[in-house]
C-alpha positions as CSV (number, residue, x, y, z in Angstrom):
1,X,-14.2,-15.0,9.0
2,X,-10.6,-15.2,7.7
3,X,-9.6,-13.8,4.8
4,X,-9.7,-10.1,3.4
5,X,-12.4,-8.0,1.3
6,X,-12.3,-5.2,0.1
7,X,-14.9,-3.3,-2.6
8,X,-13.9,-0.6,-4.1
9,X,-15.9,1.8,-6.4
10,X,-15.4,4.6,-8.9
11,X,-18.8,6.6,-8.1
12,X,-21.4,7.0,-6.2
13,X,-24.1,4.5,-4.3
14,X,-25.4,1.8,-4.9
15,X,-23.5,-1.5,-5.0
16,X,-23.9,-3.2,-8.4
17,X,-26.0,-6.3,-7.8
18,X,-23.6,-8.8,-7.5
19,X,-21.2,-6.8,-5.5
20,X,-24.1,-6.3,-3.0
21,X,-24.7,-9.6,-2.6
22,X,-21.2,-10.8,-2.1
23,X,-20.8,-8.1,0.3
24,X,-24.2,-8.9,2.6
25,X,-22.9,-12.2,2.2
26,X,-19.3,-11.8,3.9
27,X,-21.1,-9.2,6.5
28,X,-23.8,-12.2,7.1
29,X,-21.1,-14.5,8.6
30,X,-20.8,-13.4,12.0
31,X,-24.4,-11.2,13.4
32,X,-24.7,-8.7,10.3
33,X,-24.6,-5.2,11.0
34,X,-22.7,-3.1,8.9
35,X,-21.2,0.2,9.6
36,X,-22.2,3.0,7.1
37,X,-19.3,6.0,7.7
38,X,-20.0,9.3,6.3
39,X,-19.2,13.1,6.4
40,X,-22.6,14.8,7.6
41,X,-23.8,17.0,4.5
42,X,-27.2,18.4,3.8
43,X,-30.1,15.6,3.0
44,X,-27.4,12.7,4.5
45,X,-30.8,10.8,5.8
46,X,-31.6,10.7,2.4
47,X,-29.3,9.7,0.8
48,X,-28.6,6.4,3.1
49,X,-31.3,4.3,1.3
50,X,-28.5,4.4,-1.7
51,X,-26.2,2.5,0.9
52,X,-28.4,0.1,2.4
53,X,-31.2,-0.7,0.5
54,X,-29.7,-3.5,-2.0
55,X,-28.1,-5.0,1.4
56,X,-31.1,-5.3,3.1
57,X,-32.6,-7.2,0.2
58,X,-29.5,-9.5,0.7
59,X,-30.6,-9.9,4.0
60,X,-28.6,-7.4,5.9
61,X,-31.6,-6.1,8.7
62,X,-28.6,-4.0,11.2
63,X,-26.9,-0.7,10.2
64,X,-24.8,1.6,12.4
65,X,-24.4,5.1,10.7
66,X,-21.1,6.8,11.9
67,X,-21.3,10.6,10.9
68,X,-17.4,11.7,11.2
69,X,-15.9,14.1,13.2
70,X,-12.3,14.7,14.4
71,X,-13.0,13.5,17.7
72,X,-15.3,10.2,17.6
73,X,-16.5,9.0,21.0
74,X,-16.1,6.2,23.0
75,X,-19.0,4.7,22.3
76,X,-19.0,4.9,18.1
77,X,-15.4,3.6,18.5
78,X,-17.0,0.8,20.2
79,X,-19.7,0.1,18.1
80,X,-17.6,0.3,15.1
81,X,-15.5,-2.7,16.9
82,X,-18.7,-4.9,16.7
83,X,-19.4,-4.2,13.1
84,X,-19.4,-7.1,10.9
85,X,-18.9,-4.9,7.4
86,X,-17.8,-1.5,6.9
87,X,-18.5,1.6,4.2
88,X,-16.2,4.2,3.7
89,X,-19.1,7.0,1.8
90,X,-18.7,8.9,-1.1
91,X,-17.9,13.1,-0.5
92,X,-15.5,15.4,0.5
93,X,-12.2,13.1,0.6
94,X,-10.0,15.2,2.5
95,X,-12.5,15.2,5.5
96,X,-12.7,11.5,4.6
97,X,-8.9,11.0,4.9
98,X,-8.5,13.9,7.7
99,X,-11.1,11.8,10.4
100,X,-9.7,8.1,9.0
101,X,-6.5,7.6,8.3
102,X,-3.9,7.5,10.9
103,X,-6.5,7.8,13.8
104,X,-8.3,6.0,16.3
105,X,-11.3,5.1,13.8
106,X,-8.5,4.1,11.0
107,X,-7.0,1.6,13.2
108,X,-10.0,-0.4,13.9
109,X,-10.7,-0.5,10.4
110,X,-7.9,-1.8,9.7
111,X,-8.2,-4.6,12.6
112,X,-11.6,-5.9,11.1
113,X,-10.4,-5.4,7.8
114,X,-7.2,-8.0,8.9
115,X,-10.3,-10.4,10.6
116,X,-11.8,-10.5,7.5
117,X,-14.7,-8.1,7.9
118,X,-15.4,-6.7,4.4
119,X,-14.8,-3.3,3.7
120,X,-16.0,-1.2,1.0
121,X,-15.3,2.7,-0.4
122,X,-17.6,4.5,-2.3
123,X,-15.6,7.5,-4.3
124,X,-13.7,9.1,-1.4
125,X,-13.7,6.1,0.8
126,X,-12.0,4.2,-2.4
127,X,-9.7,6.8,-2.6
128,X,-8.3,7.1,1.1
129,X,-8.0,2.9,1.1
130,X,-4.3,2.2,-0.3
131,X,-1.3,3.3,1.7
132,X,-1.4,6.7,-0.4
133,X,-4.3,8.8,-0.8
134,X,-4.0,10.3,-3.9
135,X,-7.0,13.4,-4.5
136,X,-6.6,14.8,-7.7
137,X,-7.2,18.8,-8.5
138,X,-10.5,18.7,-9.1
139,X,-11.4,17.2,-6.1
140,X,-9.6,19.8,-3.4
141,X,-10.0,23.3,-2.9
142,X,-5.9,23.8,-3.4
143,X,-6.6,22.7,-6.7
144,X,-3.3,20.7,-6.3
145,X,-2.7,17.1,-6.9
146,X,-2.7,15.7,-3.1
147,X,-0.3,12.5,-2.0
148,X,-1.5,11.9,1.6
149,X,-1.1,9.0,4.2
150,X,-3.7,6.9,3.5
151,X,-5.7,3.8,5.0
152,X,-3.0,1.4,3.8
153,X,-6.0,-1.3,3.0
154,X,-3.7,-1.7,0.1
155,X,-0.1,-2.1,-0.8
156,X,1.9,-1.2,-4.0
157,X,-0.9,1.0,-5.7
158,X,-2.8,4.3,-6.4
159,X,-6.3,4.7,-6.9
160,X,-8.2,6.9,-9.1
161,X,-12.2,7.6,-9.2
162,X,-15.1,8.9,-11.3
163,X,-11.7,8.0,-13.9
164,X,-13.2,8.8,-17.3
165,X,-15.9,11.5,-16.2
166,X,-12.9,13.4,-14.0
167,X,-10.7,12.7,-17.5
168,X,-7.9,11.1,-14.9
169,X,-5.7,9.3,-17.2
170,X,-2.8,11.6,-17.0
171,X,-3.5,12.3,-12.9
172,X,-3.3,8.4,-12.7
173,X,0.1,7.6,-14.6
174,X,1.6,11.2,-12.8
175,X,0.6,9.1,-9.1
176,X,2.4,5.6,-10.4
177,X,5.1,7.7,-11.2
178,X,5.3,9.8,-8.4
179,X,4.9,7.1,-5.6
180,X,6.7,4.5,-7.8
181,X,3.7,2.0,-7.2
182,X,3.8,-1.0,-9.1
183,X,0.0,-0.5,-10.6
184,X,-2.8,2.2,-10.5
185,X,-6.6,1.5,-10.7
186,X,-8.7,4.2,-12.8
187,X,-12.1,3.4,-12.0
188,X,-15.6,4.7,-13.7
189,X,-18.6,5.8,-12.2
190,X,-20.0,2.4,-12.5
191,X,-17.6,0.4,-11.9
192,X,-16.5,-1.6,-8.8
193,X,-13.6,-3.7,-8.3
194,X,-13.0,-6.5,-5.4
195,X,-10.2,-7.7,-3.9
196,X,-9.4,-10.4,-1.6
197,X,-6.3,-10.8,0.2
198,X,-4.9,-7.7,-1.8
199,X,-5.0,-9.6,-4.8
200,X,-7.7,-8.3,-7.8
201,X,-10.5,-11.0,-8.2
202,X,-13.3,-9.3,-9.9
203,X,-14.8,-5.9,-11.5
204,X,-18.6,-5.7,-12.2
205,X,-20.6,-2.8,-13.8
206,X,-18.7,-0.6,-16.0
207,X,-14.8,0.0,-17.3
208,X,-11.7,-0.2,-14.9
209,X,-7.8,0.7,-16.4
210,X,-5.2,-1.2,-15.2
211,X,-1.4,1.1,-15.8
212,X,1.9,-0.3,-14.9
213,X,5.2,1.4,-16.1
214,X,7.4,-1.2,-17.0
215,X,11.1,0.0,-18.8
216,X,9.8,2.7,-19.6
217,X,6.7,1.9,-20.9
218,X,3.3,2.4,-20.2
219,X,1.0,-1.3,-20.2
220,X,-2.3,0.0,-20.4
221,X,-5.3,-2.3,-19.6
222,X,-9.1,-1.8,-20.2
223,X,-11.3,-4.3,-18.4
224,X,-15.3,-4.3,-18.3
225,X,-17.3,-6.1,-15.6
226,X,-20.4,-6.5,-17.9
C-alpha cells in the first residue's frame, strides 16, 4: 500500500463523509476488511452500525469486530494481521490504552500501520495513538491528569478530544508543557483530522486548535474543516 494513514477524531462515530470515503478507499486496496476494536459495553451490537455503515456505502462489504480483553487469542491476533484497515472505538480510554499499547495487539497495529494500512481512533482510540496518551480528569476515575505510554502512531505531539465540550484548552497547553512536545491537537466532537506519513494533511467536519509554545509563547491556531 505504502505510505501511512492515520484518522483521527474528536467524538464519537461516524466518519464524516469524506473521511469515510478516503478511508474505505485506502482499506479497498488490498481485500477490504476492516478491523473494528472495541471495549465490550452494554448495547456494543448496536452501536457498530455507527462504525460501519458509511464504509459499507464506500464499498467496504468485510468487518472483523475485536472486543478487547487483556489476553487476546491466537486467532484474533491473527485475524487482525490480515486486516486491511483498522478502528481504534470510542469509550473507556484506560481499558483502551491498558489492552493496546505496549502489547501483543499494539505491535501489529503498529506493523500495518508502517505497511500502510489506514488506521483510525474514535475518541479514546485518538487518544491512546501518539507516543503519550494523555486522559485528562474528566475522563478517569482518579480524576487526575494521566501521561501514559501510548501507541506511538505519532511522534512530537499530544492529543486532546471532545476539546471544547470537555473545555480542554488549559489540559492541552499543561500536556505540551509537560511532555515538551513540539504541538498538541484539541479536537471537537465533529471534527476529524488525517495524517499521512505523520505529517497533518486535512481536517473535515468541525473546529481543530493547533498550540505550539514557542519562547515563551503560546501560537494558537483555529482551523475548520467545513
Amino acid at each position: 500500500m505504502g505510505g501511512k494513514h492515520l484518522f483521527l477524531q474528536g467524538g464519537n462515530p461516524p466518519f464524516e463523509a469524506q473521511f469515510g470515503a478516503k478511508f474505505a478507499e485506502l482499506s479497498l486496496k488490498d481485500r477490504g476488511k476492516v478491523a473494528i476494536l472495541l471495549v465490550e459495553r452494554e448495547g456494543w451490537k448496536n452501536y457498530l452500525p455507527q462504525y460501519t455503515d458509511v464504509l459499507k456505502e464506500n464499498g467496504i462489504k468485510d468487518f472483523f469486530c475485536l472486543l478487547l480483553t487483556p489476553q487476546p487469542s491466537k486467532e484474533d491476533i491473527e485475524e487482525l494481521q490480515t486486516c486491511t484497515g483498522i478502528i481504534i472505538g470510542g469509550g473507556d480510554t484506560e481499558r483502551y490504552r491498558d489492552y493496546i499499547a505496549g502489547t501483543v495487539l499494539g505491535a501489529v497495529i503498529k506493523e500495518r500501520y508502517g505497511q500502510g494500512v489506514p488506521v483510525a481512533g474514535f475518541s479514546a482510540g485518538a487518544l491512546i495513538s501518539p507516543e503519550v496518551c494523555v486522559i485528562p480528569p474528566i475522563d478517569n476515575a482518579r480524576n487526575e491528569h494521566l501521561f501514559l505510554e501510548g501507541l506511538g502512531l505519532l511522534k512530537d505531539c499530544v492529543v486532546s478530544v471532545h476539546y471544547t465540550y470537555w473545555e480542554e484548552k488549559e489540559n492541552l497547553k499543561a500536556a505540551i508543557a509537560k511532555t515538551g512536545a513540539a504541538a498538541g491537537y484539541g479536537i471537537d466532537d465533529e471534527a476529524g483530522m488525517y495524517f499521512e506519513d505523520e505529517q497533518l494533511a486535512s481536517i473535515e467536519g468541525g473546529d481543530v486548535y493547533t498550540f505550539q509554545q514557542k519562547n515563551g509563547h503560546w501560537i494558537e491556531e483555529k482551523r475548520n474543516g467545513q
